[in-house]
Backbone as CSV, one residue per row, in Angstrom:
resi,resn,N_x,N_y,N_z,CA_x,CA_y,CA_z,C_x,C_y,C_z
1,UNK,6.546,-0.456,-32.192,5.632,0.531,-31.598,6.258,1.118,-30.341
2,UNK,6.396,2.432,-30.539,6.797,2.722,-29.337,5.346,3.096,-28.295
3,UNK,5.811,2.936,-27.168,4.529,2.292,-25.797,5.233,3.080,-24.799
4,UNK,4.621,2.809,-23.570,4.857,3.432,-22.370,6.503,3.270,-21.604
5,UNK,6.757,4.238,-21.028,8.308,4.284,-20.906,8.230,3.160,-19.298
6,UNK,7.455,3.281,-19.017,6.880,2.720,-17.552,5.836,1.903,-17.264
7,UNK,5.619,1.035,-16.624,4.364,0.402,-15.689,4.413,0.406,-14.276
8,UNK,2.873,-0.015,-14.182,2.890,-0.173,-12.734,2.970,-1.419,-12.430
9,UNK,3.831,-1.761,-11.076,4.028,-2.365,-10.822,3.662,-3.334,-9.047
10,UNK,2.487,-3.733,-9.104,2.019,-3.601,-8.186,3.339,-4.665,-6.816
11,UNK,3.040,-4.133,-5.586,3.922,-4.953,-5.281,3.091,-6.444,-4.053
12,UNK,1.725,-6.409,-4.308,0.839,-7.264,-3.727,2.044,-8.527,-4.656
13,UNK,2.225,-8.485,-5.830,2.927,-9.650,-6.527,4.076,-10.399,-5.332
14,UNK,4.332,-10.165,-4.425,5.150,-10.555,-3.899,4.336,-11.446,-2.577
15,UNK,2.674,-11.477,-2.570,1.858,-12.557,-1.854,0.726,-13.084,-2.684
16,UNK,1.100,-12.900,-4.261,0.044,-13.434,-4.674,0.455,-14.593,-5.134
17,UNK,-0.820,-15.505,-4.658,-0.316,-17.170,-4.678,0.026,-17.579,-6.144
18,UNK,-0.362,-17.316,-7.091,-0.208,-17.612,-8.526,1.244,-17.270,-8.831
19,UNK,1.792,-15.777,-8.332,3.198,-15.467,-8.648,4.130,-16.487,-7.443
20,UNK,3.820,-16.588,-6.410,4.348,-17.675,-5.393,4.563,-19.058,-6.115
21,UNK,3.767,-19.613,-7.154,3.868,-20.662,-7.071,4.966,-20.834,-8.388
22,UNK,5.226,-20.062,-9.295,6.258,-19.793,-10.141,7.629,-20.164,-10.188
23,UNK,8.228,-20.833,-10.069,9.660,-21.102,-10.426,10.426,-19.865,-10.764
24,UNK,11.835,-19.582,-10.677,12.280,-18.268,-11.396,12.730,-17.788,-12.344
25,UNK,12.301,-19.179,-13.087,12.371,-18.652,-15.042,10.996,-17.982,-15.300
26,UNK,10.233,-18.884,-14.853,8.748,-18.149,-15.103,8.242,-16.937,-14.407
27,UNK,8.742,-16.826,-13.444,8.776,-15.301,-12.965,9.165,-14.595,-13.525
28,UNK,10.036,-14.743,-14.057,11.070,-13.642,-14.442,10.268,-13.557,-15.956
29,UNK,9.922,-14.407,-16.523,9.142,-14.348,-17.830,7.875,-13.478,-17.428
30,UNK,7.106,-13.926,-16.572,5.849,-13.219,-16.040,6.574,-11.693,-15.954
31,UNK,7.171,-10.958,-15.649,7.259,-9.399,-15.165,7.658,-9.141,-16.606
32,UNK,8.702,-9.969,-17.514,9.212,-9.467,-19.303,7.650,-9.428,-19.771
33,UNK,6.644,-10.195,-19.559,5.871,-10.234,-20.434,4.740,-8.692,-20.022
34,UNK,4.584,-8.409,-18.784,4.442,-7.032,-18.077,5.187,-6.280,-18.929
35,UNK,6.045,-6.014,-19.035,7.086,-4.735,-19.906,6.362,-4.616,-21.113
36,UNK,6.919,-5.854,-21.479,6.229,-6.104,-23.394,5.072,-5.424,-23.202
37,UNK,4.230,-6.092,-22.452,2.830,-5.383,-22.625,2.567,-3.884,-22.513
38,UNK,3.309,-3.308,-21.657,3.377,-1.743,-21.579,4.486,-1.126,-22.717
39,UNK,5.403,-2.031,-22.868,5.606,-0.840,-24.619,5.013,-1.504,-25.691
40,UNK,4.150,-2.373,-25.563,3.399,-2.477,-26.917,1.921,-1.273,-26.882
41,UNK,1.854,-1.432,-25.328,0.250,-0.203,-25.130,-0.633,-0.273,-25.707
42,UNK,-1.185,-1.714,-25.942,-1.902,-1.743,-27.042,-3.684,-2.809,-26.120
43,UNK,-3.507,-2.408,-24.589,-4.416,-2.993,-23.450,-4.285,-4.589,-23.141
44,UNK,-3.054,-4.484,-23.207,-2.309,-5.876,-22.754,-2.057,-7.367,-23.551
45,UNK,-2.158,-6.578,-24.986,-1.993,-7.359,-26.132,-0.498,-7.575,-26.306
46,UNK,-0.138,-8.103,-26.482,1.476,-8.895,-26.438,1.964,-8.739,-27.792
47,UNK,3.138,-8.407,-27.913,3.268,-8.604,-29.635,3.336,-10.239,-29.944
48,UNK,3.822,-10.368,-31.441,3.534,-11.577,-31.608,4.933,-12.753,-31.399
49,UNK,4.270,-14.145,-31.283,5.350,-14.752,-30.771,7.132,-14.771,-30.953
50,UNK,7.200,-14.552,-32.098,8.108,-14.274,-33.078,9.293,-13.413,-32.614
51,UNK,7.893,-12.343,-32.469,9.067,-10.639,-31.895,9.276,-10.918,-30.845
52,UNK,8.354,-11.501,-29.717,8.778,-11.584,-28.259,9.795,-12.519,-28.369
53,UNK,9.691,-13.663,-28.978,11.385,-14.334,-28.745,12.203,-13.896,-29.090
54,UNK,12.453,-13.118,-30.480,13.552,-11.967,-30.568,13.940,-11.177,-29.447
55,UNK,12.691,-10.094,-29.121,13.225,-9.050,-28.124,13.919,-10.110,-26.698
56,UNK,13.412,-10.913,-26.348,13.734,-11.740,-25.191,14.354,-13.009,-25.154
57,UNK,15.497,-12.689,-26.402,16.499,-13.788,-26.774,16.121,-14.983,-26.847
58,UNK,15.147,-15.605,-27.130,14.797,-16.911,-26.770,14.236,-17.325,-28.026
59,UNK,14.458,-19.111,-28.125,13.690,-19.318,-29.331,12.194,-19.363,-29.172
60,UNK,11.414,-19.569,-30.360,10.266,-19.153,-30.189,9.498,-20.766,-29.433
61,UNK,10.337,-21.514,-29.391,9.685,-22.783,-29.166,9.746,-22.806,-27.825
62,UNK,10.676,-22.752,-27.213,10.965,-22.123,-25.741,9.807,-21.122,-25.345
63,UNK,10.011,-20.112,-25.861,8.657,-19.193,-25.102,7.184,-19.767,-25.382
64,UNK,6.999,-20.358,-26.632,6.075,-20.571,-25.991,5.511,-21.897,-25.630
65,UNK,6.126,-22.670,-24.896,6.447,-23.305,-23.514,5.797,-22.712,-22.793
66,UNK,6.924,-21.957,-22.177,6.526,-20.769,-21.308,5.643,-19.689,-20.930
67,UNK,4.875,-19.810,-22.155,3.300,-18.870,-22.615,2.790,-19.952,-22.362
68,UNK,2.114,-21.152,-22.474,1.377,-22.596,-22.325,1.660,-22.334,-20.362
69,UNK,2.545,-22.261,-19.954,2.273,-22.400,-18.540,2.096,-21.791,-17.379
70,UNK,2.396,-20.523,-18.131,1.562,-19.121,-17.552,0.538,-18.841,-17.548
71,UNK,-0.272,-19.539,-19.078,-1.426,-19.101,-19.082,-2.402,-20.489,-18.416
72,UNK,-1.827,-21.418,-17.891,-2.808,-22.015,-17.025,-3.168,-21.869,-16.100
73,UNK,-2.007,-20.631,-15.278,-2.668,-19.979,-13.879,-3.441,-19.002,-13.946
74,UNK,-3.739,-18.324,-15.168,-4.454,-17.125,-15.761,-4.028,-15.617,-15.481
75,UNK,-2.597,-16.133,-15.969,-2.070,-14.528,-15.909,-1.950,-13.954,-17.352
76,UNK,-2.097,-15.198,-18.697,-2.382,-14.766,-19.593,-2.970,-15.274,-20.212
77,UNK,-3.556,-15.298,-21.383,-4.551,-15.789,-22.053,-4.116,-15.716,-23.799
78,UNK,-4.548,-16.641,-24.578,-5.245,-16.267,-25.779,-6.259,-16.034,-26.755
79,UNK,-6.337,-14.775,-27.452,-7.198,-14.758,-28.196,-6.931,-14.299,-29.699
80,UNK,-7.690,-15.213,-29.950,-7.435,-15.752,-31.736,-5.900,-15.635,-31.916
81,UNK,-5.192,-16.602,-31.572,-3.931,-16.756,-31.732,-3.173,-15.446,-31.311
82,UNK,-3.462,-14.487,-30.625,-2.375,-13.685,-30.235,-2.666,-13.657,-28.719
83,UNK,-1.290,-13.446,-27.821,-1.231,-13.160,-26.233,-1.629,-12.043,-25.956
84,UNK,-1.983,-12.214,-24.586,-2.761,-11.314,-23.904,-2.418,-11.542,-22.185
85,UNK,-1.906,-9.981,-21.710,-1.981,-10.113,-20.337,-3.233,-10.059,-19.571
86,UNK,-3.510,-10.601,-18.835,-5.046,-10.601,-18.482,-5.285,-9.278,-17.646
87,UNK,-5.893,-8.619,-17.699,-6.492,-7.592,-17.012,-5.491,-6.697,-16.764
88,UNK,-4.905,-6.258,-18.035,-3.433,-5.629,-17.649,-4.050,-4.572,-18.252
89,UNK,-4.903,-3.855,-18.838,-5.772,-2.617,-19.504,-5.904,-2.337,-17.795
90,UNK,-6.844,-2.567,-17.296,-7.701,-2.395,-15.893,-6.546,-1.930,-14.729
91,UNK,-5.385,-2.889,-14.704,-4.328,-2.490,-13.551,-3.794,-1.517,-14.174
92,UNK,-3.317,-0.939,-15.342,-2.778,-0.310,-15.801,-3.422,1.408,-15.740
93,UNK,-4.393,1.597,-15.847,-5.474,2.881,-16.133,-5.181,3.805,-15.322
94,UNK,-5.344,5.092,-15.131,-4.703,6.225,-14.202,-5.914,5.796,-13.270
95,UNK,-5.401,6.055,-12.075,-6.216,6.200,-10.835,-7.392,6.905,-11.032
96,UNK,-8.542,6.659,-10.091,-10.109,8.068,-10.706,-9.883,8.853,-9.767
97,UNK,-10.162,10.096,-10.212,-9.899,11.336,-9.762,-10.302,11.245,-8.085
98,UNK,-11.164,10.319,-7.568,-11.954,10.537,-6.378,-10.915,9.713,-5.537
99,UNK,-10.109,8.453,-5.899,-9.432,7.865,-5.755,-7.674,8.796,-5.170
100,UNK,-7.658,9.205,-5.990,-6.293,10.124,-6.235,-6.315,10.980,-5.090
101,UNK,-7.432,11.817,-5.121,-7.631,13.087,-3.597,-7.742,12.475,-2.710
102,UNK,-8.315,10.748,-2.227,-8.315,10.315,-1.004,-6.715,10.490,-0.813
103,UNK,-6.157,9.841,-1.546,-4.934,8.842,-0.914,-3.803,10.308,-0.824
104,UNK,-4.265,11.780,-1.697,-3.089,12.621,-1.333,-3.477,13.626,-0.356
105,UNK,-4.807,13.210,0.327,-5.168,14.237,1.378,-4.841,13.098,2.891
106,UNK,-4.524,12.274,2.255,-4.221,10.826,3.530,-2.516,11.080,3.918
107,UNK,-2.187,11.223,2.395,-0.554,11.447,2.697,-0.127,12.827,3.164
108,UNK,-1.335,14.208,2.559,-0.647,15.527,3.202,-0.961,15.502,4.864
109,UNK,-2.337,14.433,5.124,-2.069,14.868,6.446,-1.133,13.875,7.696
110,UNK,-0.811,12.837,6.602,0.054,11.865,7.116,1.844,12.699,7.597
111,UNK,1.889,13.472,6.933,3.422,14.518,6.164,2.749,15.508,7.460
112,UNK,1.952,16.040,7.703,1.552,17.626,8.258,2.140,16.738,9.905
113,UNK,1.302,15.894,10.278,1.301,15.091,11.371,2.744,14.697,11.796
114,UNK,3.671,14.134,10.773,4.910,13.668,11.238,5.582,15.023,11.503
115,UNK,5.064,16.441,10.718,6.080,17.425,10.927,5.880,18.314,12.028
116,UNK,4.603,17.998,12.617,3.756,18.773,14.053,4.406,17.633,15.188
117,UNK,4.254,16.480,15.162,4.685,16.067,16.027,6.146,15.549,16.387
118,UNK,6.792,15.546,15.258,8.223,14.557,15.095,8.869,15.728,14.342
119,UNK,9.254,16.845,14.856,10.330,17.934,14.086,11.733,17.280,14.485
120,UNK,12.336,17.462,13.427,13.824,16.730,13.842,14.580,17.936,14.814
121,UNK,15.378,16.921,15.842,15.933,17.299,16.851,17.434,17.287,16.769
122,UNK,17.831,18.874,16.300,19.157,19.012,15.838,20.074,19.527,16.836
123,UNK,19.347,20.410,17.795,20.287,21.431,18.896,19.374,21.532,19.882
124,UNK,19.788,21.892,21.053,18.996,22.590,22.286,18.510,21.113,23.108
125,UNK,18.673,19.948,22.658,17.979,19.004,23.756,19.210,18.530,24.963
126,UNK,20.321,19.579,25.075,20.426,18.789,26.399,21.329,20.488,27.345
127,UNK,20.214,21.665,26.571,20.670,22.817,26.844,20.836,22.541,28.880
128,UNK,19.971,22.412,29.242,20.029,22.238,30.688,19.347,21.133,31.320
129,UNK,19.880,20.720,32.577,19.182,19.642,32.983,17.727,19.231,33.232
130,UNK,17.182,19.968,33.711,15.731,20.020,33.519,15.223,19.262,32.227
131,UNK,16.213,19.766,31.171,15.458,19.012,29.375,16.247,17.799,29.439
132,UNK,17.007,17.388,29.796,17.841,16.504,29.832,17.128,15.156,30.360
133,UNK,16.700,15.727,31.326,15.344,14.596,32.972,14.215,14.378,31.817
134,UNK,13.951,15.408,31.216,12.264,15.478,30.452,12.581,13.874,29.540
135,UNK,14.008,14.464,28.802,13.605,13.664,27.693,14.292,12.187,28.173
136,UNK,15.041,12.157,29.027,15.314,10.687,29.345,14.044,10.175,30.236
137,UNK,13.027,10.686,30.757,11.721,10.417,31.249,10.724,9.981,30.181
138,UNK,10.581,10.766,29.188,10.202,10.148,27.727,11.242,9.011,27.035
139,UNK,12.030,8.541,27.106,12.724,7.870,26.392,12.016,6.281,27.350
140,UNK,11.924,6.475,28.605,11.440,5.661,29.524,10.082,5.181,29.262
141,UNK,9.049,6.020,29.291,7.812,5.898,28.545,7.873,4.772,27.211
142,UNK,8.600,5.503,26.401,8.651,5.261,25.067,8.521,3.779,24.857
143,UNK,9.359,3.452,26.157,10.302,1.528,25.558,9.428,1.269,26.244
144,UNK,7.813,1.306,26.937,7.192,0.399,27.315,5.549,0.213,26.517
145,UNK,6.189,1.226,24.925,5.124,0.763,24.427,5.185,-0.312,23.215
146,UNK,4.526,-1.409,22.812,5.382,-2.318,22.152,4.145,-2.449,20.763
147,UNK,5.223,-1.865,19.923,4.151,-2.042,18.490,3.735,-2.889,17.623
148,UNK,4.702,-4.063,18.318,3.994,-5.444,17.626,2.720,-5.870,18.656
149,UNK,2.944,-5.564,19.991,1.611,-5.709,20.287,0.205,-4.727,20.063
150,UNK,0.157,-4.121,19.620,-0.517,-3.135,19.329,-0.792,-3.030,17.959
151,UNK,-0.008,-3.942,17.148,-0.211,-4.466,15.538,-1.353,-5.528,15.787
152,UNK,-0.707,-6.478,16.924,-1.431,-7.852,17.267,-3.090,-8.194,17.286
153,UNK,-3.420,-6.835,18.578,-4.464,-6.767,19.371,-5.326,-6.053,18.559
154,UNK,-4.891,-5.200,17.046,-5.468,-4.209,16.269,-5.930,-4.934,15.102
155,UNK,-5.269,-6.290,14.984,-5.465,-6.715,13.321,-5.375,-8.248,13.511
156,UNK,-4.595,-8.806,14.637,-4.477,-10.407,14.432,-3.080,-10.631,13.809
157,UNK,-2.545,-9.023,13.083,-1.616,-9.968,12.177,0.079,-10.978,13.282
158,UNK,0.154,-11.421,12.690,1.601,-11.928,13.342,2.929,-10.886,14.097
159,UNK,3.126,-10.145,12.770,4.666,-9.577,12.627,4.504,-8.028,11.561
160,UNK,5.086,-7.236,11.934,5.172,-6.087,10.346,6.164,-7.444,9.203
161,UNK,5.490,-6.781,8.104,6.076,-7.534,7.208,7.569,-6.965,6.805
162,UNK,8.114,-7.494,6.480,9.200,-6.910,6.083,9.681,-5.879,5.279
163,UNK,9.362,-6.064,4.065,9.061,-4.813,3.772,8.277,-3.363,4.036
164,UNK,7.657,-3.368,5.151,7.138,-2.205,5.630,7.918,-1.848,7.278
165,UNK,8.859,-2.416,7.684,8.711,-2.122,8.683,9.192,-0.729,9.498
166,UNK,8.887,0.252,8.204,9.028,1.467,8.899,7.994,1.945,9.825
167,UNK,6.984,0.757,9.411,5.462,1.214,10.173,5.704,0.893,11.737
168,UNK,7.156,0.413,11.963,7.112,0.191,13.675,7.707,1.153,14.265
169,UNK,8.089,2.315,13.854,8.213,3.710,14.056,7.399,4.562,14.152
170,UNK,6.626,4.097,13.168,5.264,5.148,13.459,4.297,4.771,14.142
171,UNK,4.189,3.249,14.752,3.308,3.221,15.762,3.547,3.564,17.057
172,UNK,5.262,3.296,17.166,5.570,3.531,18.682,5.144,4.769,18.674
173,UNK,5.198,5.689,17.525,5.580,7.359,17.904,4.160,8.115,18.149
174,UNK,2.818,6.887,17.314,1.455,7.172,17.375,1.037,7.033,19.000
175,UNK,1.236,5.577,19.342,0.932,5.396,20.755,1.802,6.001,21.702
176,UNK,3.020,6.940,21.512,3.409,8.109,22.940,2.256,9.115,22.490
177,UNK,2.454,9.304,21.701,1.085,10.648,21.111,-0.068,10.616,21.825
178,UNK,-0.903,9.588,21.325,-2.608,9.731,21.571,-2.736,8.457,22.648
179,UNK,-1.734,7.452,23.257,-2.342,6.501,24.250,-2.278,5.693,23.399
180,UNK,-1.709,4.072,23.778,-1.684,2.930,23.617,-3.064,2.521,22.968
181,UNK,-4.268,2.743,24.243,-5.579,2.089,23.666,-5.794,2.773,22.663
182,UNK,-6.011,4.227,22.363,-6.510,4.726,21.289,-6.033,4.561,20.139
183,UNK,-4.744,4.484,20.419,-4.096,4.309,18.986,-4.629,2.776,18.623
184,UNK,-4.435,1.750,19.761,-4.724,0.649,18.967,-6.723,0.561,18.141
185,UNK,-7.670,0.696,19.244,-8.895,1.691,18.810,-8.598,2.174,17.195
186,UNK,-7.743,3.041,17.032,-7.766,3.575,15.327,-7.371,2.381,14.427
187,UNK,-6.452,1.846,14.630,-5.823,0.743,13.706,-7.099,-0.296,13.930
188,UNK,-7.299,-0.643,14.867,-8.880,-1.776,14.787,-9.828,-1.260,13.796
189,UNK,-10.321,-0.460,13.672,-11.211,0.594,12.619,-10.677,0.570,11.293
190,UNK,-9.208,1.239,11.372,-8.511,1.521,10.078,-8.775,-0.365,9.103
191,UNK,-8.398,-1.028,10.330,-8.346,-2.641,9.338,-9.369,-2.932,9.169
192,UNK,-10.403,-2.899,9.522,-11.667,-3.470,9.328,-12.219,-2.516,8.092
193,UNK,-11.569,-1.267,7.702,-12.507,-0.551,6.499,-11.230,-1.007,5.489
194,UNK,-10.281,-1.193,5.909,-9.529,-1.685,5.002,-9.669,-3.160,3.979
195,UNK,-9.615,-4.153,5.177,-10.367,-5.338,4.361,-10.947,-5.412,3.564
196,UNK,-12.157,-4.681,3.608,-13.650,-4.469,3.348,-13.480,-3.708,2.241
197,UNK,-12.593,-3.357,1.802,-11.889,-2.103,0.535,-11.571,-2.738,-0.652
198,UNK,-12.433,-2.674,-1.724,-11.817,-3.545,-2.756,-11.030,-2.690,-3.826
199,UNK,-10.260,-2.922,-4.344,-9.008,-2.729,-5.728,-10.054,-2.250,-6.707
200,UNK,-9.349,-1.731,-7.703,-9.210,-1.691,-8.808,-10.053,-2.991,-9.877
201,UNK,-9.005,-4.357,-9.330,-9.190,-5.321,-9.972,-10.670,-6.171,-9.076
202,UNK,-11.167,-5.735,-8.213,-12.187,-5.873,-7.800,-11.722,-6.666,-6.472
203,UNK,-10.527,-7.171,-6.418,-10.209,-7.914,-4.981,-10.229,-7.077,-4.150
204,UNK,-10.470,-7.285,-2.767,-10.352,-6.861,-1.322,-8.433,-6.630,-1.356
205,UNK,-8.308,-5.332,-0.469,-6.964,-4.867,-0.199,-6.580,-6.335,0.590
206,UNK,-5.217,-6.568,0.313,-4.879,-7.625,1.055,-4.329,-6.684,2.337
207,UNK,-4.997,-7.768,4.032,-4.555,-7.579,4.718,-3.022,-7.294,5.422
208,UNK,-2.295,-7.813,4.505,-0.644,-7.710,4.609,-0.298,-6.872,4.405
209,UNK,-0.600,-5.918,3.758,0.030,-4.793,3.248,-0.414,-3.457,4.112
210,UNK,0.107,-3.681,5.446,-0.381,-2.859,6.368,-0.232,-0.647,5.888
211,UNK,-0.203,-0.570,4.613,-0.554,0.493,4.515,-2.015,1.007,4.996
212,UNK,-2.227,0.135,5.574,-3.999,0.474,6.520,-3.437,1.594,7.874
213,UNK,-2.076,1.589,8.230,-1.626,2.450,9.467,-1.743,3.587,9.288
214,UNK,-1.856,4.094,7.780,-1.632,5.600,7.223,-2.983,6.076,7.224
215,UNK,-4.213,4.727,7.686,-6.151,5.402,7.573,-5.602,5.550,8.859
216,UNK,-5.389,4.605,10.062,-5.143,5.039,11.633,-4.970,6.168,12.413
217,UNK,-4.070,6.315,11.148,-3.041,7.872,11.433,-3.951,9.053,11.446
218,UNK,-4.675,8.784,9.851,-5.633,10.112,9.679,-6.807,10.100,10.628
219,UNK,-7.085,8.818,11.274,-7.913,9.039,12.352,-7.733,9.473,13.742
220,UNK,-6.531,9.214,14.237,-6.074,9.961,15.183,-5.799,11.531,15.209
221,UNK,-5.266,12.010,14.162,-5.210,13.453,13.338,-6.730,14.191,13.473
222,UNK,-7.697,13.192,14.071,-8.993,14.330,13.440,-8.843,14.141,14.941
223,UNK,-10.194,15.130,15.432,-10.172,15.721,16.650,-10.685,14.635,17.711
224,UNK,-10.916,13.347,16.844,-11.737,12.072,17.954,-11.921,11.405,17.182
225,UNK,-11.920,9.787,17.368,-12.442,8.818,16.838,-13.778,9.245,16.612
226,UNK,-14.024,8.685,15.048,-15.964,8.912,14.513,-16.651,8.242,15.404
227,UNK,-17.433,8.864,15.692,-18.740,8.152,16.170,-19.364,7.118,15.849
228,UNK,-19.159,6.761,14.374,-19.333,5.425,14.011,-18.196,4.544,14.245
229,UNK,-17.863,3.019,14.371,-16.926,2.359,13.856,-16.600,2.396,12.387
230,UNK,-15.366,2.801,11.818,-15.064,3.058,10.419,-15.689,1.310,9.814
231,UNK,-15.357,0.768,10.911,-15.135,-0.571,9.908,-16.439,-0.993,9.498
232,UNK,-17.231,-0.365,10.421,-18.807,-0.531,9.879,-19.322,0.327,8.618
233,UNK,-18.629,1.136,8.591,-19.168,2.377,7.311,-18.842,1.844,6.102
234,UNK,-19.767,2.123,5.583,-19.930,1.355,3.804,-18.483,2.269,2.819
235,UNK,-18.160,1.843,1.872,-16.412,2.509,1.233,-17.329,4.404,1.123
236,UNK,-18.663,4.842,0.888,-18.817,6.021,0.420,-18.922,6.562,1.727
237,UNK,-19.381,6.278,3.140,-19.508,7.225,4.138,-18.311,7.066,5.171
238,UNK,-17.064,6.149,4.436,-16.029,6.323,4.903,-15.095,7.523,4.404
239,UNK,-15.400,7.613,3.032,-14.582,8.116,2.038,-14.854,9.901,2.423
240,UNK,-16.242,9.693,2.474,-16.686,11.076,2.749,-16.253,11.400,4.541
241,UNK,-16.594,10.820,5.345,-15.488,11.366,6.660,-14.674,11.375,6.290
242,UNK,-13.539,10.564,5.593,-12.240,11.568,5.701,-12.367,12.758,4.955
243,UNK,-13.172,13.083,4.223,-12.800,14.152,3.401,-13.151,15.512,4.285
244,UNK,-14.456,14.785,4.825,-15.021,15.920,5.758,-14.011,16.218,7.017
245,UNK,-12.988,15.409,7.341,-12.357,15.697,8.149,-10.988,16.561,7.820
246,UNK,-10.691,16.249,6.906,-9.457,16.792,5.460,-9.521,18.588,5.371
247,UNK,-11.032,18.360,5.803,-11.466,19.767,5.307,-11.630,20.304,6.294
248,UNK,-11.780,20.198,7.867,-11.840,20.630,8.692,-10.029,20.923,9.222
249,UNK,-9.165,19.720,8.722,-7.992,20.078,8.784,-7.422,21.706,8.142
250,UNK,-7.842,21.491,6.999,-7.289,22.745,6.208,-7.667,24.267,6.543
251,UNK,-9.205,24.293,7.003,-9.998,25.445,7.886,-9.024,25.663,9.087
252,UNK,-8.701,24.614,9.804,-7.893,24.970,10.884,-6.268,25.534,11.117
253,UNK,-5.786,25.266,9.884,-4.636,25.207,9.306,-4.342,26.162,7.801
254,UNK,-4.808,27.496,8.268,-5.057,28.296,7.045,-3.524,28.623,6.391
């Protein structure tokens, strides 16, 4: 059967305790059995044991081993003798339309914002001394704002994770912008509606995955922190300020 050329691939897998606790045969089996499932396309029905040890070189006695101990953490299951990825229909499904316009009116004004405030600086910054004083006076500023503390005091968390840590660029560059407190003010808000934000699969956004800086952002972008605390607003009268604010962007920005 030919199936999907692609999946998604979420990358929460890299703190979820079930994939943590995996060895790296079984990992590596866990993401083959992901594939299988997206070119079979058939809502996370697995082909049968047989073919999967073919396609994945292995004898069939071996895999399924390896199916027996995957599926006790419940990443897969059986029914009536054939495999099944669990809830791999559900992660898999196109985004809902209401879903989709948040997150690309989050990123155009995330993109509008870096290009209003952060234009790259190719010529003319050291035309005369006067610009020369400005910007080594800003460069001074700059190094006394510290974005792990301002991660700290905003969320509790420890450290940017590693894989994100482009986000310590964009906070230093948020807090010269709008002020230390305010910026931290947005990210306190941004995490608290974030938490509180559940998936797809019905879990709460994990706190680690500080893509919560990119709600911060769009809150600093509007003309003032809401009048409410975001983190208090239920997911629909959050969803709807940003939009209402999205839209006040674009009026202003004809």
């Amino acid at each position: 059967m030919t199936g999907k050329y692609w999946i998604k691939l979420y990358h929460e897998i890299l703190e979820d305790p079930k994939m943590i606790r995996l060895d790296d045969r079984l990992y590596r089996r866990v993401i083959e059995l992901f594939v299988l499932a997206g070119r079979e396309d058939n809502e996370g029905i697995l082909p049968a044991l047989d073919d999967m040890a073919i396609m994945l070189r292995l004898n069939a006695e071996e895999l399924e081993t390896d199916l027996i101990e995957i599926q006790k953490i419940g990443i897969i299951g059986n029914i009536d003798g054939r495999w099944i990825v669990a809830k791999f229909a559900n992660r898999q499904a196109p985004m809902s339309k209401a879903e989709f316009m948040r997150r690309k009116r989050v990123t155009e004004r995330s993109d509008e914002y870096q290009a209003e405030h952060y234009p790259p600086v190719t010529e003319g910054v050291t035309d005369s001394n006067t610009d020369k004083k400005r910007i080594d006076k800003k460069r001074v500023e700059v190094e006394e704002v510290d974005p792990l503390k301002i991660l700290v005091n905003s969320s509790g968390l420890p450290d940017f994770p590693g894989s994100q840590r482009q986000y310590i660029e964009i906070v230093h560059r948020m807090a010269e912008d709008h002020g230390i407190e305010k910026t931290t003010e947005a990210m306190k808000q941004a995490f608290g509606q974030w938490t509180k934000t559940r998936g797809k699969s019905g879990a709460f956004y994990r706190a680690s995955n500080i893509s919560w800086i990119d709600w911060a952002m769009a809150i600093l972008i509007s003309d003032d922190l809401p009048e409410k605390d975001i983190s208090q607003m239920s997911d629909k009268e959050f969803l709807s300020w940003l939009e209402k604010e999205n839209a006040n962007a674009e009026n202003n920005n004809p």
